[in-house]
C-alpha positions as CSV (number, residue, x, y, z in Angstrom):
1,X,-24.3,4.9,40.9
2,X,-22.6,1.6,39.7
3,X,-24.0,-2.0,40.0
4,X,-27.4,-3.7,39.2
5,X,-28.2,-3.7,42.7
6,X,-29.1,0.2,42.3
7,X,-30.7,0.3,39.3
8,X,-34.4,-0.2,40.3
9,X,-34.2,2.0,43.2
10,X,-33.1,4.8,40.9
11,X,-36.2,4.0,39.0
12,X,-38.5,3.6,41.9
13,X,-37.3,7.0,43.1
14,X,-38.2,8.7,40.0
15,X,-41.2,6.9,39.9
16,X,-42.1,7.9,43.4
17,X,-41.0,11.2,43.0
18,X,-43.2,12.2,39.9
19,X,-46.4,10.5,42.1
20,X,-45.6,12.5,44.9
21,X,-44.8,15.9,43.1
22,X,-48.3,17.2,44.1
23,X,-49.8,14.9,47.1
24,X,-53.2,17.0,46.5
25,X,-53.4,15.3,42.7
26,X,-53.3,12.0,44.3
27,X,-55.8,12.8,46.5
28,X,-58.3,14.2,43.9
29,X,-57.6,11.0,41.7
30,X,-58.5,9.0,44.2
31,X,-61.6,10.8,45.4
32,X,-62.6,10.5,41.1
33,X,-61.2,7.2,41.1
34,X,-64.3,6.0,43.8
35,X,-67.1,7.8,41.6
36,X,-66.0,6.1,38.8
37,X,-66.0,2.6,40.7
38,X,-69.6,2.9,41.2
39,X,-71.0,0.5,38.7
40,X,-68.0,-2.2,39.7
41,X,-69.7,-1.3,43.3
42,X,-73.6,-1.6,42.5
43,X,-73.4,-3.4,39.3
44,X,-73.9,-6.8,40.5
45,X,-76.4,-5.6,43.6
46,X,-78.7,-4.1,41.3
47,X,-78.9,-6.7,38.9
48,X,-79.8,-9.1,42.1
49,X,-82.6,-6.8,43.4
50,X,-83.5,-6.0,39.7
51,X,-84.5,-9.8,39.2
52,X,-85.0,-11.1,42.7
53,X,-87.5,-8.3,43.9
54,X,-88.8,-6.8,40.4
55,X,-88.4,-9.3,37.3
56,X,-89.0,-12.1,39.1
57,X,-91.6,-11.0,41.8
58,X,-93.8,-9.3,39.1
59,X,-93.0,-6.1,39.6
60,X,-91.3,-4.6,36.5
61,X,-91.3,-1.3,37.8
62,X,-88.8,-2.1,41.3
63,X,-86.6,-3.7,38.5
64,X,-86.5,-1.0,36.1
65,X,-85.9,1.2,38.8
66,X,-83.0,-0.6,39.7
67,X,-81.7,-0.6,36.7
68,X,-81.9,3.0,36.6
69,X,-79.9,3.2,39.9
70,X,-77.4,1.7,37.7
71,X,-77.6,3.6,34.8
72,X,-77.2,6.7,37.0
73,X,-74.1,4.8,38.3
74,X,-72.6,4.7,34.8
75,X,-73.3,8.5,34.0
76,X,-71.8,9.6,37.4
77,X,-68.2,7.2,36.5
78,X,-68.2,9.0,32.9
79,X,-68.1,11.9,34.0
80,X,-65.5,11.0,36.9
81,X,-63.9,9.3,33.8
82,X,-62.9,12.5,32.6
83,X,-61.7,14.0,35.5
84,X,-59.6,11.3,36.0
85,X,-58.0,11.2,32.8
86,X,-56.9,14.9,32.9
87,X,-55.3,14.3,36.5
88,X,-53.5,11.7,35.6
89,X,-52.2,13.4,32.3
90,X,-51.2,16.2,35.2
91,X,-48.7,13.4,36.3
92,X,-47.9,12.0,33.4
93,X,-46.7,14.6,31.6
94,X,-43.8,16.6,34.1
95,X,-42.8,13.0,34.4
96,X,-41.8,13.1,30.8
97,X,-40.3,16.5,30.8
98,X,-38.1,15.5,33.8
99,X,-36.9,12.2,31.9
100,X,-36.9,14.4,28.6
101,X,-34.3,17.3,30.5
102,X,-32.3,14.5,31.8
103,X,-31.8,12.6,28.2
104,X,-30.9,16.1,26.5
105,X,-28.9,17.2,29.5
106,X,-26.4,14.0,29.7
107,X,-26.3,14.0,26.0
108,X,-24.9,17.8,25.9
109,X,-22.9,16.7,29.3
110,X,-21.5,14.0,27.6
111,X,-20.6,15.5,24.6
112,X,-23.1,13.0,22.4
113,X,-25.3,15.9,21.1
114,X,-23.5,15.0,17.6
115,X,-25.1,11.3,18.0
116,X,-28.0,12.5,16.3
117,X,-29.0,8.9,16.1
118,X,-28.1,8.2,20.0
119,X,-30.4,11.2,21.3
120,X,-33.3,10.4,18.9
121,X,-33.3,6.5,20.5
122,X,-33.2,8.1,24.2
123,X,-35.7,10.7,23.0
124,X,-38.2,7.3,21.8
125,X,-37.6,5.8,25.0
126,X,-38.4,8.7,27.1
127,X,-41.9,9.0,24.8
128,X,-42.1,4.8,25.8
129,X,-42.0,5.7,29.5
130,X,-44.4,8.2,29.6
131,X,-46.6,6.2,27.9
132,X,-46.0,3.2,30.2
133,X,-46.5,5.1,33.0
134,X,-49.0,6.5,32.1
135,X,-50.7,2.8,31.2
136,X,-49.8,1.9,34.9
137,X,-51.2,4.4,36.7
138,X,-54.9,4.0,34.7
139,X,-54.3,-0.2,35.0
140,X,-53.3,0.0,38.6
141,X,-56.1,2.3,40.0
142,X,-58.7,0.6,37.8
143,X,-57.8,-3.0,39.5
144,X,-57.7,-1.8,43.1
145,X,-60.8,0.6,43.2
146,X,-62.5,-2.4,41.1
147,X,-61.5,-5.1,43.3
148,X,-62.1,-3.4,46.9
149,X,-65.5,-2.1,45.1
150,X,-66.4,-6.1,43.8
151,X,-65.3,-7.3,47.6
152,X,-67.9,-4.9,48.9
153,X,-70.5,-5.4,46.5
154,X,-70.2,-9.5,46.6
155,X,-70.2,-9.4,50.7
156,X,-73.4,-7.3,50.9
157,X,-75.2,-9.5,48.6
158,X,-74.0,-13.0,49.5
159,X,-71.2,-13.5,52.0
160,X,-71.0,-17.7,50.7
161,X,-69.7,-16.1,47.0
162,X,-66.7,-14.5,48.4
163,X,-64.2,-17.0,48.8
164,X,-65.5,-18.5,45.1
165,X,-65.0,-15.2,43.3
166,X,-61.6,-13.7,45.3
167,X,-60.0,-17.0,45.6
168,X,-59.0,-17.5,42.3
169,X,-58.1,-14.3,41.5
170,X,-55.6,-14.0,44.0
171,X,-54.1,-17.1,42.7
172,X,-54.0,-15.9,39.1
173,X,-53.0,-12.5,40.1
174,X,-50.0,-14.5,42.2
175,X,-48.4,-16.5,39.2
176,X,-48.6,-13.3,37.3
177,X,-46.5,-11.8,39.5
178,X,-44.2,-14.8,39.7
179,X,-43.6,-14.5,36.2
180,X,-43.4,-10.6,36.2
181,X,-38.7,-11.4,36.2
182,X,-38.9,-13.5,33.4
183,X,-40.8,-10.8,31.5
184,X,-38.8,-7.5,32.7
185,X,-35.1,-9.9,31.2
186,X,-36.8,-10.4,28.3
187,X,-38.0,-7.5,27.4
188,X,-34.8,-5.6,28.3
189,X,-33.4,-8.1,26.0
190,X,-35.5,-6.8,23.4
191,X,-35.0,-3.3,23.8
192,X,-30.8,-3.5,23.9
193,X,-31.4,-5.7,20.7
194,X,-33.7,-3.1,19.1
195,X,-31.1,-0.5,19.7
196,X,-28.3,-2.4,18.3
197,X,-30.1,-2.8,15.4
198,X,-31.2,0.9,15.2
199,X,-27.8,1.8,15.6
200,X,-25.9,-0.4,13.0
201,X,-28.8,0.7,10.5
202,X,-28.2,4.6,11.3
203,X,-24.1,4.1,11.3
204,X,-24.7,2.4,7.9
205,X,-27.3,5.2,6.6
206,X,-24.6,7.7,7.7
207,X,-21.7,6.2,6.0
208,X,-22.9,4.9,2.7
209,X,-20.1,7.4,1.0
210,X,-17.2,6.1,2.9
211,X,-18.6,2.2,2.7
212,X,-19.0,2.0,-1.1
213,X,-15.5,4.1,-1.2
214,X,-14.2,1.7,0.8
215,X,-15.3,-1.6,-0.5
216,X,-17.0,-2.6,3.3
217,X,-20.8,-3.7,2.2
218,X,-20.1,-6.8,2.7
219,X,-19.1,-6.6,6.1
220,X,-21.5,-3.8,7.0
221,X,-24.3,-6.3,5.1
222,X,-23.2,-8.8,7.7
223,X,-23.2,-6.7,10.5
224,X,-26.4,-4.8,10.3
225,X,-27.9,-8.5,9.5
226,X,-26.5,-10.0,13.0
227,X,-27.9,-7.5,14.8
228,X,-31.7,-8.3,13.0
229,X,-31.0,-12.0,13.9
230,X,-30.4,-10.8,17.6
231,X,-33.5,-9.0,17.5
232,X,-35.7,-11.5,16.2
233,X,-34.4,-13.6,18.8
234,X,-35.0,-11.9,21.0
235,X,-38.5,-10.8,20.0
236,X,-39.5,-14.9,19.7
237,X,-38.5,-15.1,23.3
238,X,-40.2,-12.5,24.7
239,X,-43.1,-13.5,23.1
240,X,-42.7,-16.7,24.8
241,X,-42.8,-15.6,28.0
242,X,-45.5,-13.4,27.4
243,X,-47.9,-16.1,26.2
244,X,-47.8,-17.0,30.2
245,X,-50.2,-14.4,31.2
246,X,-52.7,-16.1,29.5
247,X,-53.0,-18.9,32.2
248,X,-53.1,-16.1,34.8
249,X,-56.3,-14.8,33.1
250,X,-57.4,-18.5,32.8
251,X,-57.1,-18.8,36.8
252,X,-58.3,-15.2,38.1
253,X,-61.0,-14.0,35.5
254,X,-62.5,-17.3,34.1
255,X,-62.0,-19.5,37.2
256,X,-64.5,-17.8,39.3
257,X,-67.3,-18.1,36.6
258,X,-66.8,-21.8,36.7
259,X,-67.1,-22.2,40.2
260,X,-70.0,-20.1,40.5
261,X,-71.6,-21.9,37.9
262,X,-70.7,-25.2,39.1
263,X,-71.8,-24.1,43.0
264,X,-74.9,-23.4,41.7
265,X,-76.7,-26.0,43.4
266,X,-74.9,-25.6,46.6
267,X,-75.2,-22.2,46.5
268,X,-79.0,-22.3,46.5
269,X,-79.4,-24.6,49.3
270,X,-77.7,-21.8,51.1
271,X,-80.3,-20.2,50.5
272,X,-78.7,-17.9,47.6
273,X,-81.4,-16.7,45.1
274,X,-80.8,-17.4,41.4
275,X,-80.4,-12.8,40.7
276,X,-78.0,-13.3,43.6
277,X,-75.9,-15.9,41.5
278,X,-76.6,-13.9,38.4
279,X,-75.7,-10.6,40.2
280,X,-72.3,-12.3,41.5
281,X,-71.1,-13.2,37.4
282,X,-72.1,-9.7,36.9
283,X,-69.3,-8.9,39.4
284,X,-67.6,-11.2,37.7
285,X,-67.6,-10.5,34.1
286,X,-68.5,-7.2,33.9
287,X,-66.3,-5.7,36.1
288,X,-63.7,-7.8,38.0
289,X,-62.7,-9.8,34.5
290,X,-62.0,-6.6,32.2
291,X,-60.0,-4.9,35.3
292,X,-57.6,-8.2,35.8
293,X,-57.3,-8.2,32.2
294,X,-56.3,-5.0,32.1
295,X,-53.6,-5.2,34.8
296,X,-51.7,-8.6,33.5
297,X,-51.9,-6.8,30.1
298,X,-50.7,-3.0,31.9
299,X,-48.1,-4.8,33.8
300,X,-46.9,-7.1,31.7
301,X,-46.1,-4.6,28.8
302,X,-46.6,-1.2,29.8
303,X,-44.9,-2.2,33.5
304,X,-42.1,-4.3,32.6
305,X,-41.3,-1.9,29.2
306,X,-41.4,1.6,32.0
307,X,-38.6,-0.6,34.2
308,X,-36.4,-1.8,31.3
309,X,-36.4,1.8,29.6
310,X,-35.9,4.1,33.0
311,X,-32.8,1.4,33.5
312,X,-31.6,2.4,30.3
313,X,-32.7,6.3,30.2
314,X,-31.1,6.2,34.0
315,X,-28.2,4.2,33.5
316,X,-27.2,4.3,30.0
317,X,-23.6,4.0,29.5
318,X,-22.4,6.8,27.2
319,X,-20.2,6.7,24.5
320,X,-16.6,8.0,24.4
321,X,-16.2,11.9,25.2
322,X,-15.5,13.6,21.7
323,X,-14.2,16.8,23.6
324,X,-12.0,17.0,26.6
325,X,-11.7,20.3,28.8
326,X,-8.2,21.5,27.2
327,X,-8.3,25.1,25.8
328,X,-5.9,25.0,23.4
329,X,-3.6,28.3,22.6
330,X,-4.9,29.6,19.3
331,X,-6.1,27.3,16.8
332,X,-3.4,26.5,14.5
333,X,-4.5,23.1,13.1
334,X,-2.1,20.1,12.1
335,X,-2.0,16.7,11.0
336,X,1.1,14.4,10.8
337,X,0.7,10.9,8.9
338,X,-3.1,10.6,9.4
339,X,-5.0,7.7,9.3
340,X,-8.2,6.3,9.2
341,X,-10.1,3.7,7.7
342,X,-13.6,2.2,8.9
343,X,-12.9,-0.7,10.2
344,X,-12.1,-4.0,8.6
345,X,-13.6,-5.8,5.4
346,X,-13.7,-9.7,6.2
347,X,-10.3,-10.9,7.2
348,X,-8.6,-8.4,4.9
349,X,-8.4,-4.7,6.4
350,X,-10.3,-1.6,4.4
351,X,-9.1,0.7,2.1
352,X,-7.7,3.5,4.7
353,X,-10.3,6.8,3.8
354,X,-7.1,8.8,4.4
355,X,-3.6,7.6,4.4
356,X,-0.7,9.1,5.5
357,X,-2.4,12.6,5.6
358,X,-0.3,15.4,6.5
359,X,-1.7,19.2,6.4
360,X,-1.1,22.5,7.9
361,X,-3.6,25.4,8.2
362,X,-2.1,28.4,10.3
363,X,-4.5,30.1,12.2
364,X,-6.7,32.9,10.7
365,X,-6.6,30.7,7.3
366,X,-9.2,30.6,5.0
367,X,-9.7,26.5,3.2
368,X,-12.0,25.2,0.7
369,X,-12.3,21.4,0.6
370,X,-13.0,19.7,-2.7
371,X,-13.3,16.0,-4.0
372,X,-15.5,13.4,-5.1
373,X,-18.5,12.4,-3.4
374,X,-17.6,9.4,-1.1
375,X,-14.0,10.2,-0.9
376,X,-13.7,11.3,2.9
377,X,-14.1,15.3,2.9
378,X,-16.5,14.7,5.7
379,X,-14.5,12.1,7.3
380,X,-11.7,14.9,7.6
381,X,-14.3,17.4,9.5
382,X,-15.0,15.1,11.8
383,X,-11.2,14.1,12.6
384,X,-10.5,18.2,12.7
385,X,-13.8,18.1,15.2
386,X,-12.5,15.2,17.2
387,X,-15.5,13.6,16.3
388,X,-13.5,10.7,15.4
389,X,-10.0,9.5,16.2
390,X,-7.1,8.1,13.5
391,X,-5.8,5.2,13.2
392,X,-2.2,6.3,13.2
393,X,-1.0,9.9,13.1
394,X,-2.0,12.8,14.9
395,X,-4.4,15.7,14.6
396,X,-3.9,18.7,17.1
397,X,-5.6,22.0,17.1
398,X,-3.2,24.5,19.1
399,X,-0.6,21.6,20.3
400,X,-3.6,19.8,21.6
401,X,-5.0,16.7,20.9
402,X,-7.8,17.2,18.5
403,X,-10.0,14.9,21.2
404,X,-8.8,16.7,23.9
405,X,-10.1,20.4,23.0
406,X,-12.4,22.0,25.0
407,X,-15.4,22.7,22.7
408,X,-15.6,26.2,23.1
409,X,-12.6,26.6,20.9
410,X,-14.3,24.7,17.9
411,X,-17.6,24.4,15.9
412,X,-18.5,21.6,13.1
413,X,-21.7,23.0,12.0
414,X,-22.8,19.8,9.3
415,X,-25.6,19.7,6.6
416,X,-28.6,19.5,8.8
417,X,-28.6,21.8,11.5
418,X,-30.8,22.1,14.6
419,X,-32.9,24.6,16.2
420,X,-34.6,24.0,19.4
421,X,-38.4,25.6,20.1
422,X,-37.1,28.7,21.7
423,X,-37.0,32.1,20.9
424,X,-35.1,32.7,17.7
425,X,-32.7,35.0,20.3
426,X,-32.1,32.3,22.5
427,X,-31.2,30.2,19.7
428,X,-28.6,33.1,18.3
429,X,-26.9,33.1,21.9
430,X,-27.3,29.1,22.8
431,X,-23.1,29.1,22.5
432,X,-23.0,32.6,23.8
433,X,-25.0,33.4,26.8
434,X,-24.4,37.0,27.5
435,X,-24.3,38.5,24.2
436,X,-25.3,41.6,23.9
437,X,-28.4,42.4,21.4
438,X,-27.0,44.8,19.2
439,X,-24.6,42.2,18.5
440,X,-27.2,39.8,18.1
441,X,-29.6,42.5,15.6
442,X,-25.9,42.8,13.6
443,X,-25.8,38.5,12.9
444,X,-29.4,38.7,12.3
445,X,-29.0,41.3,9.7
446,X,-25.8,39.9,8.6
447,X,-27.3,36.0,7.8
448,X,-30.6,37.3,6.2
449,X,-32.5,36.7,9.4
450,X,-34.8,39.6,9.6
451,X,-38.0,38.1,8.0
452,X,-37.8,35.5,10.3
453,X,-37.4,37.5,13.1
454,X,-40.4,39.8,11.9
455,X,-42.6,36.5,11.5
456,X,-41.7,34.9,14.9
457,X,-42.3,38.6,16.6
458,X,-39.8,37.6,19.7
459,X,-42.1,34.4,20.3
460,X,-40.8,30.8,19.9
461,X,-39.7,28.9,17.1
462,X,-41.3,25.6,15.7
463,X,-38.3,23.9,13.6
464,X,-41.0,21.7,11.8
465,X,-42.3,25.3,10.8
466,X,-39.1,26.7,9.5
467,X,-37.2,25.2,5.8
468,X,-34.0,23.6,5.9
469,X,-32.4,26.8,4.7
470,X,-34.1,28.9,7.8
471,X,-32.4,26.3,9.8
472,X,-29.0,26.3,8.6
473,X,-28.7,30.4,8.6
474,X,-29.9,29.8,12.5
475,X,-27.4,27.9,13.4
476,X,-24.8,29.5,11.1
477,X,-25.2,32.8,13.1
478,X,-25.4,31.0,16.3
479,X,-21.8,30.2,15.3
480,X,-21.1,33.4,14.3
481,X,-21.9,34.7,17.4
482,X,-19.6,31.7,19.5
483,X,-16.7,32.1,20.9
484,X,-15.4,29.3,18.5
485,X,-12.1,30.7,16.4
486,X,-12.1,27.4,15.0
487,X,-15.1,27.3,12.2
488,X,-15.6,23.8,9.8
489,X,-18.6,24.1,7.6
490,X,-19.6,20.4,6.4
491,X,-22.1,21.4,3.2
492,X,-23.7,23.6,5.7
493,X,-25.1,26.2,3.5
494,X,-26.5,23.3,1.2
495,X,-30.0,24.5,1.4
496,X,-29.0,28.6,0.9
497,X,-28.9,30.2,-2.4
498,X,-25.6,31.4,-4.0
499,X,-25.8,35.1,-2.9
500,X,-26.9,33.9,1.0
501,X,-23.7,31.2,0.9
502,X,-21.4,34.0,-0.5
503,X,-22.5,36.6,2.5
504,X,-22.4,33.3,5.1
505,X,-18.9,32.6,4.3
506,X,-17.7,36.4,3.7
507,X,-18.9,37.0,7.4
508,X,-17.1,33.9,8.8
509,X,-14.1,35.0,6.5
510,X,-14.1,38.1,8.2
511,X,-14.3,36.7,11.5
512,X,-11.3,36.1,14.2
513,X,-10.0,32.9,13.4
514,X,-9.7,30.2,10.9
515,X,-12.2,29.0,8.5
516,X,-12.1,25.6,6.2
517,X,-15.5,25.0,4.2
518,X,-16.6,21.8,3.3
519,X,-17.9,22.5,-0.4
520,X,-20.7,22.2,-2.2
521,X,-20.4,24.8,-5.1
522,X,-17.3,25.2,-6.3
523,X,-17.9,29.0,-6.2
524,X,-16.8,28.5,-2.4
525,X,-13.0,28.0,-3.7
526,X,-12.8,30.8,-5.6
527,X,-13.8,32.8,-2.0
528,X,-11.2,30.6,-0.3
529,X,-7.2,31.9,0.2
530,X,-6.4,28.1,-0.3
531,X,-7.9,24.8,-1.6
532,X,-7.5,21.4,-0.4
533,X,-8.6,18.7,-3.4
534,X,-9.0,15.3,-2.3
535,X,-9.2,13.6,-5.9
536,X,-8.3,9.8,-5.2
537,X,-4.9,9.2,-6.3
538,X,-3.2,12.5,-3.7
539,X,-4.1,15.4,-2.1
540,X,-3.3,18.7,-3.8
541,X,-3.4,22.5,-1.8
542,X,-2.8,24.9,-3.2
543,X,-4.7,28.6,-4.8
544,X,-7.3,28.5,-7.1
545,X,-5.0,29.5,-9.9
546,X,-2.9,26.6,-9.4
547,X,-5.1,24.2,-8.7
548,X,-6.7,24.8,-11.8
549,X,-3.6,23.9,-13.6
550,X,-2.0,21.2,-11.2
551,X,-5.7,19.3,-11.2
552,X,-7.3,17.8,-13.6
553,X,-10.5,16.8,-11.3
554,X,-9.9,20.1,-10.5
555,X,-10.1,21.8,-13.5
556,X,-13.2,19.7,-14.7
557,X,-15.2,20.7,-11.6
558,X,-14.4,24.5,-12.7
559,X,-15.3,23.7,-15.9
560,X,-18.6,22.2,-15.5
561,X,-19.8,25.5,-13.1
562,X,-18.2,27.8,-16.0
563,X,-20.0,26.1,-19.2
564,X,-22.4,28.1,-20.7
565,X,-25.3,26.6,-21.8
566,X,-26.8,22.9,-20.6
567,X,-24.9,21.0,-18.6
568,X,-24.0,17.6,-19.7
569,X,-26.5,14.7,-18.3
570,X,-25.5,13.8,-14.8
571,X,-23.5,16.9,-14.4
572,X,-25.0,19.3,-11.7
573,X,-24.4,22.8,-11.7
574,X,-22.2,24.6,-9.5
575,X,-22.4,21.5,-7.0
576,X,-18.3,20.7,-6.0
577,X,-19.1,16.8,-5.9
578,X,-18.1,15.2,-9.4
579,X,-21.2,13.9,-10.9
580,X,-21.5,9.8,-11.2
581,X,-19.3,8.5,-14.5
582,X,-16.8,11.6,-14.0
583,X,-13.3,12.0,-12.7
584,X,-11.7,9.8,-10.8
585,X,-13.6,6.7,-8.8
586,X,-13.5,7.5,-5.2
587,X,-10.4,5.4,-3.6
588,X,-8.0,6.0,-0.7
589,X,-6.5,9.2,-0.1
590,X,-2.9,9.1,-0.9
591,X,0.2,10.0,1.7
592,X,1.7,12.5,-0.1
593,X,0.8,16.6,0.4
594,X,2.3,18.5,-2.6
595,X,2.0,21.7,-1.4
596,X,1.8,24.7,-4.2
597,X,2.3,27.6,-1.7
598,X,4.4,28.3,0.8
């Protein structure tokens, strides 16, 4: 579906099809709906016959009887209150699990389930809906049940009130409705502003590293501050426009109390009594008021915010594909004259993250990545992922474009790592539907998963529940068990111990296929058949042994994680980032590979 023209109606069908799911629901909320419009319905008649024929005629108890009708009224509507609340919850909620299926769906589809950021913002808008719609159903039913009880109620006690009271409602209920456009551009306005600005702030949070590295905080400053201007713009004028449903309350609620009280006179030479007049502003303000109210307020929020975020749950347009559908023949990786900076600084173009990169790794290798903190060892798993493209140059895993591999032949697994509330076996086989569960008892063994297994007893997981160590051996043996012969581990085993990192990397080592470790101790190199060192001023592979002699950064990160004793202040133990005031600064990668192996 393509145009504007079709946007609403996909909306409207959604809309429709949730309220039609289960006709019998409707049905029952409507039946509820009328016990709970009884005191809109007798409100304003018993408070006539309360005065005209007990208060006023002397007889105290005829009006305290009536007022009991009307107490009994408001006991009967809070218990259809209830009622009504749990059916429309019954509504509400497979709503929201349709538009939640569809967000996490396209997002896998569309290969943005590495968006963290992206699926989090479509997860919030999905919880927005569901609370909007939600909002409109309760604002909706109230009005019309309230109204079509008030018409009732005003024509059996005085037919000459009726055109005072519903007059002016329909008018102020008509220039709300006129306005309704105004509101529904501005607040999608609002919303494509507030995700700009969500999303320059998380690609800034993300990239801090590479920014400082790169000199760009400047021009990230500037660009994370014009989309805050947009957004403030935008909230001014959609505030603007809402301050217009205040003159449709003016009209439709307050309007008819004037008038009443004005017609006062006339009214009684009708022959209207004064309870009748008094009964009709109970109609009024007790009942019709508080429902209008809650309509212009329902619509003009929770309405207008349910149109503006199905448009963009329905119809949002999704980034560029990191993945294609090319399986590549084995998974030797290679890039020639690599390239890639984050985009510009001012008129004077970034420092280039990496420069002129070229690098081999045959298939069934085994590499170790080292280097300073900011100095682009993530920025390389995410060009070896496809996950980002170069500037110049070319990465290809198995002849193929790095952007072009199917997924199935790869797996970045980064530092935080996700598990979703299903079974923990479910979780192990996500990538590998089908696998056999011996095979899945050997990875649980393997990764250390056993007490977790024991605690969940084959029920589901809560991630909240599990540590950040839990999580990462999850979805380290979800990989394991992949058919991925292309592993990168970006600081994924930050949150195991030594021992559990050592058998998680010894079990991918062992695995078909090729392995290259983002890392965070530097006991990962010494595990490693190669290292790669990424120091600032050129890129160094080579063994352990030589690196240790051809590095200096290097051989100071060694050094650190082989000192006895205290470490100096700042230094941090067995960690493969060089600790702030040592080594080199974090710069540009330089062009040249000298390679200490064959």
């Amino acid at each position: 579906m393509q145009g504007a023209d079709t946007r609403p109606t996909g909306a409207r069908r959604v809309v429709t099809e949730a309220l039609l799911r289960e006709p019998s629901r409707l049905l029952w909320l409507a039946l509820w709906s009328l016990a709970e419009a009884l005191p809109a319905l007798s409100g304003g008649y018993a408070i006539a016959r309360a005065v005209d024929d007990g208060f006023a005629a002397g007889r105290p108890g005829s009006g305290l009887m009536w007022l009991g009708v009307l107490a009994a009224a408001w006991a009967v509507a809070a218990v259809a209150a209830r009622q009504v609340l749990l059916l429309v919850a019954g509504i509400v909620e497979p709503f929201r699990d349709d538009l939640l299926e569809r967000v996490v769906t396209g997002a896998l589809r569309a290969g943005r389930g590495g968006d963290s950021a992206a699926v989090a913002r479509m997860n919030h808008q999905v919880e927005l809906a569901r609370d909007a719609f939600g909002a409109i159903i309760t604002v909706v039913r109230t009005f019309v049940f309230t109204l079509a009880s008030v018409a009732v109620g005003l024509t059996t006690l005085a037919p000459q009130v009726v055109p005072l009271v519903l007059a002016p409602v329909a008018l102020g209920l008509g220039l709300f409705l006129v306005s309704l456009p105004a509101l529904a551009r501005r607040q999608r306005e609002f919303i494509v502003a507030d995700e700009g600005t969500a999303a320059a702030v998380a690609a800034m949070a993300s990239g801090l590293r590479d920014v400082t590295a790169c000199g760009g905080e400047e021009r990230v400053a500037a660009s994370v501050g014009r989309e805050v201007s947009r957004q403030a713009r935008a909230a001014r004028a959609l505030a603007r426009v809402t301050a217009s449903r205040t003159l449709s309350l003016a009209v439709g609620a307050w309007l008819p109390v004037v008038l009443l009280l004005a017609g006062a006179p006339w009214l009684v030479r009708q022959g209207v009594t004064g309870g009748v007049i008094l009964g009709s502003l109970t109609y009024v303000m007790q009942s019709l008021a508080p429902a209008l109210g809650g309509l212009v307020q329902g619509l003009g929020v929770s309405g207008v915010r349910l149109a503006v975020t199905l448009e963009r749950i329905l119809h949002a347009p999704g980034p560029p594909v990191a993945h294609g559908d090319r399986r590549p023949d084995g998974v030797r990786l290679e890039l020639r004259g690599v390239r890639f900076a984050y985009g510009t600084a001012g008129q004077k173009a970034a420092e280039p993250v990496i420069d002129g990169l070229d690098l081999v790794v045959p298939e069934g290798d085994h590499l170790v990545v080292v280097g300073p903190s900011g100095i682009g060892k993530s920025t390389l798993a995410a060009l070896v992922a496809g996950l980002l493209s170069p500037d110049d140059g070319e990465v290809l895993v198995g002849g193929v474009q790095a952007a072009r591999v199917h997924p199935a032949a790869r797996a970045l697994i980064p530092q935080e790592a996700y598990v979703f509330p299903g079974t923990l076996a479910e979780n192990l086989t996500y990538l590998a539907p089908g696998t056999p569960a011996e095979r899945v008892d050997e990875a649980v063994a393997m990764f250390g998963l056993a007490e977790l297994a024991r605690r969940t007893a084959g029920g589901p997981l809560d991630p909240a529940e599990l540590s950040a160590g839990e999580r990462q051996l999850v979805a380290l043996a979800r990989t394991y068990l992949s058919p991925a012969r292309l592993v990168v581990l970006d600081e994924s085993t930050c949150h195991l111990d030594p021992a559990a990192e050592a058998r998680t990397e010894a079990a991918f080592a062992a695995r078909e296929g090729t392995l290259i470790v983002v890392a965070h101790r530097i006991s990962s190199a010494l595990r490693a058949r190669r290292v790669l060192v990424m120091d600032g001023t050129r890129v160094l592979l080579g063994r352990h042994e030589e690196m240790v002699a051809a590095s200096p950064l290097y051989a100071d990160l060694v050094g650190h994680w082989e000192a006895p004793g205290p470490l100096p202040a700042g230094a941090v133990a067995q960690d493969a980032d060089v600790a702030p005031g040592r080594g080199p600064e974090p710069a540009a990668l330089g062009g040249d590979l000298d390679r200490l192996d064959a």
